[in-house]
TORZADREN-708004 format. One line per field, with one value per residue (C-alpha): x, y, z. Coordinates in Angstrom, 3 decimals. Layout:
<nodes>
X <- (X	...)
Y <- (Y	...)
Z <- (Z	...)
</nodes>
This chain:
<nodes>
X <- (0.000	2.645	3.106	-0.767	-0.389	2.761	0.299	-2.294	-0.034	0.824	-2.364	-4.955	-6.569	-8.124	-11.139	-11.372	-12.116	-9.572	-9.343	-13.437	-13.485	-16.548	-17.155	-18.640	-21.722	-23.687	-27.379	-27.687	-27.369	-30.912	-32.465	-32.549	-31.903	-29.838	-30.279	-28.212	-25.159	-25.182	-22.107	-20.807	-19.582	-16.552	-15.854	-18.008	-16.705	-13.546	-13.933	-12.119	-12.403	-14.074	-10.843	-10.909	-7.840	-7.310	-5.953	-4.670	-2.556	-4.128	-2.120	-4.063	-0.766	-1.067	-1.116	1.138	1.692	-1.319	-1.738	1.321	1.398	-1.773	-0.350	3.240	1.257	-0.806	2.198	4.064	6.958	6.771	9.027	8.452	10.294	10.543	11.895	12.826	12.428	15.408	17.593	18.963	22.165	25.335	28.148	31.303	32.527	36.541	37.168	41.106	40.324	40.206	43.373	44.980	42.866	40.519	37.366	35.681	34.628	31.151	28.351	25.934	23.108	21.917	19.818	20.887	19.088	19.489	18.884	15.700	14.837	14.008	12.183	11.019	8.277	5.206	1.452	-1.470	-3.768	-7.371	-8.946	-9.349	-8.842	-5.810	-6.488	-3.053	-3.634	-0.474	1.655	1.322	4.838	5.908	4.526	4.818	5.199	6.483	5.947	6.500	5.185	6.333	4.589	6.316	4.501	5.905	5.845	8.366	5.855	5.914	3.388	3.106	0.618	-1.842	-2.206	-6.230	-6.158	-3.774	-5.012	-1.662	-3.723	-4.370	-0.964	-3.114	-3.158	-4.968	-2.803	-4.298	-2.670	-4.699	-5.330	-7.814	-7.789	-5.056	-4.728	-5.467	-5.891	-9.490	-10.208	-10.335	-11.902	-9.639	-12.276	-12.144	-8.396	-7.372	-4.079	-2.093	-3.405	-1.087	-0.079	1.963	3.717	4.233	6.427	10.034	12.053	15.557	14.292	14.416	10.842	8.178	9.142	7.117	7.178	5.606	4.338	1.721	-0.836	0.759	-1.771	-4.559	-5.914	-2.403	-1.800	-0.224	3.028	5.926	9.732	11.263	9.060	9.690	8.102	8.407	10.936	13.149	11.797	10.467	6.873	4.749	1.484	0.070	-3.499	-4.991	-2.667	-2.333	0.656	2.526	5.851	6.277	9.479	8.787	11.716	12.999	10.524	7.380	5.531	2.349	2.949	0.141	-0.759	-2.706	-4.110	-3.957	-6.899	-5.255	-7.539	-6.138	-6.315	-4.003	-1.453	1.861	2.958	5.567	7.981	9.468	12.839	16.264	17.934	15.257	14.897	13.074	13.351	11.157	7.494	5.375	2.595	-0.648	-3.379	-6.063	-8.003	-11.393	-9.527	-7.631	-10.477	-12.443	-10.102	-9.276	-13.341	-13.643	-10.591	-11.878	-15.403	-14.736	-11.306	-11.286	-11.833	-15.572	-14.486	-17.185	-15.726	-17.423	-15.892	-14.167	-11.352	-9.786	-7.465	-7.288	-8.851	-6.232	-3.713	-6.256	-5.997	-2.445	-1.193	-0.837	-1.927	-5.659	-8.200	-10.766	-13.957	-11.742	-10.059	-13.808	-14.412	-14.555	-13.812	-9.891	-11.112	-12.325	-12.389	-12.281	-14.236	-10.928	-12.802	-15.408	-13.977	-16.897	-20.169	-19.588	-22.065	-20.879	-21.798	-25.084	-26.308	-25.868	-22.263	-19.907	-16.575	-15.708	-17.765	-16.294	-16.884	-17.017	-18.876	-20.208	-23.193	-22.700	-19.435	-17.308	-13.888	-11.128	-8.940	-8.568	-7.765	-10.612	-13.044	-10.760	-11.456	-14.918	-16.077	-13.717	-16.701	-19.267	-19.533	-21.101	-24.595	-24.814	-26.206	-23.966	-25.188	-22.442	-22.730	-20.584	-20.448	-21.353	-20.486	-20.379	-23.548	-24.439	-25.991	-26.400	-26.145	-27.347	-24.698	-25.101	-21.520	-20.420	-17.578	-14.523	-16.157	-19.786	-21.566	-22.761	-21.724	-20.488	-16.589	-15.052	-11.464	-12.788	-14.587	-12.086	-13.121	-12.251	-9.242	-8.540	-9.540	-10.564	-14.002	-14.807	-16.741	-17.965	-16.415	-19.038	-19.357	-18.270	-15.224	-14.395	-14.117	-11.901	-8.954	-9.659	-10.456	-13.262	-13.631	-12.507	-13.041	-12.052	-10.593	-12.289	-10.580	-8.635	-8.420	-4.762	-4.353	-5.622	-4.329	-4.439	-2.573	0.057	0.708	1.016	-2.359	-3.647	-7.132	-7.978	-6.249	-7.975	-8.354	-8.714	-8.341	-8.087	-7.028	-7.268	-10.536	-11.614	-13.640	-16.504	-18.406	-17.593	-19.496	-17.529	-14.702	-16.222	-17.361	-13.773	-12.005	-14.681	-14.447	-10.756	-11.143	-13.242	-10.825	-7.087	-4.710	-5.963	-4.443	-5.518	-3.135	-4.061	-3.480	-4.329	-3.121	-2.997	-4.865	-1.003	-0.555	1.705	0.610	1.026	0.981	0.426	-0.283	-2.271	-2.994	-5.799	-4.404	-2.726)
Y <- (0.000	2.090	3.062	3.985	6.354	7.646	8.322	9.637	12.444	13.293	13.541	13.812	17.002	17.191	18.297	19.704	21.885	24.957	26.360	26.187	29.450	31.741	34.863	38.458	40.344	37.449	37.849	35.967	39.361	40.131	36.810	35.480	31.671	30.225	26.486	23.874	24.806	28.676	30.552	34.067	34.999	36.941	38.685	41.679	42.775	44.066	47.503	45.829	46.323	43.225	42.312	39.366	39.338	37.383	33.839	33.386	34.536	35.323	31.936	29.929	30.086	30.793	34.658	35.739	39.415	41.219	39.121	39.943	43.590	43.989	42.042	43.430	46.768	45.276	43.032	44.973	44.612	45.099	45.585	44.740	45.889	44.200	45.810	44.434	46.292	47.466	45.803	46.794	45.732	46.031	47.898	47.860	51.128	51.625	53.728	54.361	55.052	50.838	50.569	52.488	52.117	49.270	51.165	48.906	49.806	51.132	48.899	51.376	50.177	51.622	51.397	48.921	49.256	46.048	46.076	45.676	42.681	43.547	40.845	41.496	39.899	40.074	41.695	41.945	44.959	43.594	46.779	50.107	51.767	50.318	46.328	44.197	40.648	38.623	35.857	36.144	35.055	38.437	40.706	38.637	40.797	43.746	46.964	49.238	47.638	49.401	48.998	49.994	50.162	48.839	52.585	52.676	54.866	53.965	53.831	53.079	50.215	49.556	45.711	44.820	41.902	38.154	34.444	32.098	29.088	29.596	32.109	34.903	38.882	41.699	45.282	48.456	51.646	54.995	56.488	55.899	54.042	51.414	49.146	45.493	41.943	41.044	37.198	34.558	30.669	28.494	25.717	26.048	25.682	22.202	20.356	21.172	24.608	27.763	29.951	32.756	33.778	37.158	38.963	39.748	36.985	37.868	41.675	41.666	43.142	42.763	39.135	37.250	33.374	31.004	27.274	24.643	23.700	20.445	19.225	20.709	20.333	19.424	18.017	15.795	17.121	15.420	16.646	19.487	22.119	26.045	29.274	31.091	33.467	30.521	30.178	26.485	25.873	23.517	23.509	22.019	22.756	22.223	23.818	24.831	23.070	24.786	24.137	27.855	29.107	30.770	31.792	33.795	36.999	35.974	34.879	36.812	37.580	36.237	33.334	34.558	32.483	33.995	35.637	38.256	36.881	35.772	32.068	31.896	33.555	32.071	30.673	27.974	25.915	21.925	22.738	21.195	24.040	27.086	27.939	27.001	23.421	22.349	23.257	25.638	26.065	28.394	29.395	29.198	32.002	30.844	30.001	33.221	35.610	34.343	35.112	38.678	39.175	38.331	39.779	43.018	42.623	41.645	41.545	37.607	34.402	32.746	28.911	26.115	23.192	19.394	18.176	15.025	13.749	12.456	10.795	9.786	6.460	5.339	5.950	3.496	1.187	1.123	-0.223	-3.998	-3.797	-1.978	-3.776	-6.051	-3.172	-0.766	-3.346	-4.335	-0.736	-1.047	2.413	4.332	7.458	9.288	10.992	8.445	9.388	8.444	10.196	13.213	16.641	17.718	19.085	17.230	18.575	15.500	13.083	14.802	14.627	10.591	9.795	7.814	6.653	4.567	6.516	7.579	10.933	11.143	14.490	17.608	19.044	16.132	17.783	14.818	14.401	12.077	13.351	15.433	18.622	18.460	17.927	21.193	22.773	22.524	23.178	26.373	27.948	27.846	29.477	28.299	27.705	27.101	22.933	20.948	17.751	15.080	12.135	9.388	5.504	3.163	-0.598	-0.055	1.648	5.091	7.421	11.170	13.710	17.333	18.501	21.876	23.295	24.948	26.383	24.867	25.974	23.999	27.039	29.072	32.629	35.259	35.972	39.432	40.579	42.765	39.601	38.985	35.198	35.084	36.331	33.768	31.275	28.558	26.594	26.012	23.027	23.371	20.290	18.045	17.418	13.862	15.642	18.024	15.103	13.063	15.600	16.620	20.389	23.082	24.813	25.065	25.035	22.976	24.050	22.223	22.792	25.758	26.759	26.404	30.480	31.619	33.330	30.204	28.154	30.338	30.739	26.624	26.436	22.554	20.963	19.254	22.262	22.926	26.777	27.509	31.138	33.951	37.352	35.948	35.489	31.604	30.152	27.418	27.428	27.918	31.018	32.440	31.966	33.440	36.903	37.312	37.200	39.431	42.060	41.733	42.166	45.580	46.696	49.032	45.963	43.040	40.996	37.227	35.795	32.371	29.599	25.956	22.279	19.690	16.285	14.714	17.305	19.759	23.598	25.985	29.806	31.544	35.443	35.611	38.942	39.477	42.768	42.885)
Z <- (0.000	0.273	-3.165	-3.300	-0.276	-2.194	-5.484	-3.207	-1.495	-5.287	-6.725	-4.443	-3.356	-0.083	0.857	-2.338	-4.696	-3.125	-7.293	-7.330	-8.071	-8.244	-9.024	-8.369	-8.406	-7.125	-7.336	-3.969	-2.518	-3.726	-2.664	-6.377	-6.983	-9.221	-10.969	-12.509	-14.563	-13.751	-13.388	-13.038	-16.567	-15.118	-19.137	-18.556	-15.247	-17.221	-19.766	-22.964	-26.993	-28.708	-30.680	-32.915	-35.715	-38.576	-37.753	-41.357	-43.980	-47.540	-48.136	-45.324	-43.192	-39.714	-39.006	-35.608	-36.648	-35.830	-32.341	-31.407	-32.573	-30.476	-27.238	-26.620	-26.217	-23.630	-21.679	-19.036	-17.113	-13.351	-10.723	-7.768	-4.236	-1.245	1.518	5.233	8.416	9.653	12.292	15.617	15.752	18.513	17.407	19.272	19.702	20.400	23.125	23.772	27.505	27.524	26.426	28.772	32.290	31.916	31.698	28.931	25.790	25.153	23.341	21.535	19.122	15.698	12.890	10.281	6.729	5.019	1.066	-0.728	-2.662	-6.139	-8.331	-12.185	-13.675	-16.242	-16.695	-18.730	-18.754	-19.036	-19.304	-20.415	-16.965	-15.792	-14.342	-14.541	-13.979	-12.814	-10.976	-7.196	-6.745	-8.991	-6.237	-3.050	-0.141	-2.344	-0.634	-3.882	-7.459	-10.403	-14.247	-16.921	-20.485	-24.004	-24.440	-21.653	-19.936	-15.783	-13.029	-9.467	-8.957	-6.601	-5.315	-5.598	-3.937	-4.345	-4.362	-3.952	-4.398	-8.142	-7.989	-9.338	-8.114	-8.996	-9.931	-10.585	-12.799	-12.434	-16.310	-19.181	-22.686	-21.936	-24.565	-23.258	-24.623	-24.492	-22.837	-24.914	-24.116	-23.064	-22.801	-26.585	-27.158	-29.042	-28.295	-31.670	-31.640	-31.899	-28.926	-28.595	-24.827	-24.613	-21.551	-20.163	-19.341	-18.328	-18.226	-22.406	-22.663	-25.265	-26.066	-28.224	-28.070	-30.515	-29.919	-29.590	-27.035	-25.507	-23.765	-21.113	-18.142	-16.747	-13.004	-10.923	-12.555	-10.626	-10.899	-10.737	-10.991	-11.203	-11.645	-14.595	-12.655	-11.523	-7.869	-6.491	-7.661	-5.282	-6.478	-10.009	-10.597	-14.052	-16.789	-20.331	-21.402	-23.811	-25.713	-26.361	-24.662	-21.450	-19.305	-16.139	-16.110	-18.142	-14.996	-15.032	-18.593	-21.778	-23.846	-26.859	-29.473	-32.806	-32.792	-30.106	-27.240	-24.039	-23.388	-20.469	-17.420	-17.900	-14.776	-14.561	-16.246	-16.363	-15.602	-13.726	-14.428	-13.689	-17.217	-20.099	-20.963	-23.441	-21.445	-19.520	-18.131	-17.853	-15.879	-17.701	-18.442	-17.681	-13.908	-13.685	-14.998	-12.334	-9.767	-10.857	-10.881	-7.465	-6.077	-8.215	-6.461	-2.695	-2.783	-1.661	-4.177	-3.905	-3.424	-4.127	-3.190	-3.133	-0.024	-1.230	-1.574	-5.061	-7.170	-10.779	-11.334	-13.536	-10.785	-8.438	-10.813	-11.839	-8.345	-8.317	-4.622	-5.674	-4.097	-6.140	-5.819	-7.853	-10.186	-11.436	-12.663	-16.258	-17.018	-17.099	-16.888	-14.369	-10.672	-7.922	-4.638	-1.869	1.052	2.306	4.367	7.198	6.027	2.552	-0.174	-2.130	0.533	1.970	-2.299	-1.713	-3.230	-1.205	-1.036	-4.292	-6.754	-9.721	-11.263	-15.202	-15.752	-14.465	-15.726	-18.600	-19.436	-19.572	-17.091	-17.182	-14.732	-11.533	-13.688	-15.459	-12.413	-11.060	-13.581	-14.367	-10.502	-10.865	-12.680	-10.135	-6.314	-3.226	-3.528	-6.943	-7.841	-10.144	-11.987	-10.852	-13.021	-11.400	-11.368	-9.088	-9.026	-12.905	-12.886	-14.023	-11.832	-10.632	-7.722	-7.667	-5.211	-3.795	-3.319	-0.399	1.169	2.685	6.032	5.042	4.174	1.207	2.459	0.381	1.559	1.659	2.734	5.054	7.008	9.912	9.753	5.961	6.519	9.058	6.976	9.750	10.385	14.207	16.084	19.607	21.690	23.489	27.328	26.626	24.162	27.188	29.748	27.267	26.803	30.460	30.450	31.018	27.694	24.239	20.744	18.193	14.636	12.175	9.379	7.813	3.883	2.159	1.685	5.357	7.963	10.376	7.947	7.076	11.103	11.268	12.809	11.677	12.051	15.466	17.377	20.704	21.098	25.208	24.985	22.051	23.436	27.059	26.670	27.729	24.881	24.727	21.696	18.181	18.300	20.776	18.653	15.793	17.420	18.572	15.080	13.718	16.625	16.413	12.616	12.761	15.358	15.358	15.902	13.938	15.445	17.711	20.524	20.737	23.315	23.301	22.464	20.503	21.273	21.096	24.298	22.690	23.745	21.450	21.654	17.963	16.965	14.008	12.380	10.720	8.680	5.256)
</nodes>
């Protein structure tokens, strides 16, 4: 079994789907409903020019001049600055008096400045008034962001908002008529068909790139993998694959098709060496539009997630040591049903562990990139058709999705709990007895870009007190954060344990 737990950790995303992304001006604000298959069409939430170019020479060649003419106008170069806080350091000041009588030398402190960190990367403008979409390793804790134009023009941006799960951000430029590349659909892109990557790399800007789609809906990519800046990548979602040459500095930079449209954020490479090496790899735009609406809206991503956990079925049923239920599946392809998170809105719509999921709103899936990618479209409290099988046999679920935290809320930045990222569970009498204390709460579970998991903060953490405050019910829990979040500091002090018995102390603030 060990080499199936080995596949699983690879491929297998938990509690899943963290890239269901949905998206902005969501009419559950005014009480409307919404049915099967609806989803936020993110397109019109950006101010762009309906641009559509010739494919084709008068020959019946393939055209790259007028998509590229149009795009290196619209691809910027950005520069971003991270600075450190500055030190206090002890400096050992000589004093002749020691020499002589023996008085000691005098220790004073001062001020030490350390360097910035400067980092270079790519952008697209998306619309008329001044949106960049980009990598959210280009700008990662960068205090100043500069843009500079293909006109060499330069402007101070603004950061709207970041998601590192799908590694997307949000820039803004203050001015009018930008030019921009319009979106594309990169649900309609075939393997075969030509791409062009347009950015910086190595700081040579306006670089245009020309290649083939390589495959889509790429995962489960094992290796070494990189950023298309050089840094260590550790998360594959479900790419465009692309054997146009992307190096150091187009991160955050465009894949066009020929028609000018914008089919994808270049993101990473395949690489032992950090640069280009034959592949890379984009967001896709229909994933990263999404994001950038949201972000543009409320400033945080709108998850819908299933709750389950899942591998490919092929990778089930490659392992000689599979057992007999999943060797008798007659199907390859597919999404196999490992396991449920809390509050599943798979498992309360009647699936169960075993199924195997081969479309979504009879949009057909073979892998868990495709799955990824087709619940990236709606948000919480939208119903998806799952069709899945079942001892061979084909059935359905109308799943409701949710959020990671079993709910169908609407999430904004400025929610202290959404910035914490964490779902609580008051403990029961028989609970409290068992781990021998008074009061506290349980975390539940905690999404992959909140504060509580960037502090180290895991499930099954017992909180006792937040802010010295004893707690005893998840409520309790929850009114803290959100006071704390409305207030000056922002920030929780929080004491507790572990079931193992190890205390921990953490400070989590709930600021930028």
């Amino acid at each position: 079994m060990k080499r199936v737990w080995k596949k699983i950790s690879t491929y297998a995303f938990v509690a899943l789907f963290s890239v269901g992304v949905t998206f902005a001006t969501y009419s559950i604000l005014s009480g409307s409903s919404y049915g099967i298959a609806d989803y936020y069409d993110y397109k019109g939430d950006f101010e762009q020019d309906n641009v559509h170019l010739a494919a084709l020479t008068a020959e019946g060649y393939p055209d790259f001049t007028k998509a590229a003419e149009n795009a290196v106008h619209a691809v910027v170069h950005i520069k971003s600055v991270v600075k450190s806080a500055p030190s206090s350091r002890q400096q050992r000041m000589v004093d002749p008096f020691e020499y002589f009588f023996g008085f000691g030398g005098r220790g004073d402190r001062y001020q030490y400045e350390p360097q910035p960190s400067v980092g270079f990367g790519s952008g697209v403008i998306i619309s008329k008034d001044g949106y960049i979409i980009t990598n959210n390793h280009v700008i990662d804790k960068a205090n100043d962001i500069e843009v500079t134009l293909n006109d060499n023009s330069k402007y101070t941006a603004k950061l709207i908002g970041t998601d590192p799960t799908t590694d997307i951000a949000l820039l803004k430029i203050e001015g009018n008529d930008f030019p921009t590349i319009p979106f594309g659909d990169s649900d309609k892109l075939k393997i075969g068909e030509w791409v062009l990557a347009v950015g910086n790399p190595f700081n040579l800007t306006s670089t245009v790139t020309a290649g083939i789609v390589s495959a889509k809906s790429r995962g489960g990519i094992t290796g070494n993998r990189r950023n298309a800046d050089g840094t260590a990548q550790n998360s594959i979602q479900s790419y465009i694959q692309t054997d146009a040459a992307i190096n150091r500095g187009n991160s955050g930079g465009a894949l066009v098709n020929t028609a000018g449209q914008l089919v994808g954020i270049n993101t990473a490479i395949y690489s032992q060496t950090g640069d280009f090496a034959g592949y890379g790899f984009a967001v896709p735009i229909s994933i990263a539009g999404k994001v950038v609406a949201d972000l543009k809206e409320y400033g945080a991503v709108q998850r819908a997630v299933l709750g389950i956990t899942i591998i490919d079925l092929s990778v089930m049923k490659s392992d000689e040591k599979a057992n007999d239920d999943v060797k008798k599946i007659k199907t390859n392809e597919g999404v196999y049903v490992n396991d449920f998170a809390d509050r599943s809105p798979a498992r309360e719509a009647g699936m169960d562990k075993g199924d195997v999921i081969i479309a979504v709103n009879d949009v057909k899936v073979r892998n868990t990139g495709e799955l990824q990618e087709q619940i990236s479209r709606f948000r919480p409290g939208n119903k998806v058709k799952i069709t899945y099988l079942r001892n061979n046999a084909e059935k359905t679920a109308n799943v409701t999705l949710k959020t990671s935290s079993g709910d169908t809320k609407i999430i904004k930045k400025t929610d202290g709990l959404a910035i914490a990222g964490a779902a609580f569970k008051t403990l029961s009498g028989e609970k409290l007895k068992e781990l021998g204390i008074r009061n506290g709460v349980e975390v539940a579970g905690v999404d992959s870009d909140g504060k509580f998991k960037a502090k180290g903060i895991s499930k099954g953490f017992i909180i006792q007190k937040i802010n010295n405050q004893s707690v005893s019910t998840a409520e309790d829990v929850e009114n803290i954060i959100e006071s704390v979040g409305r207030s000056e500091d922002k920030v929780l002090f929080i004491s507790g344990f572990y079931p193992s018995g190890a205390r921990r102390y953490y400070a989590v603030e709930l600021g930028e």
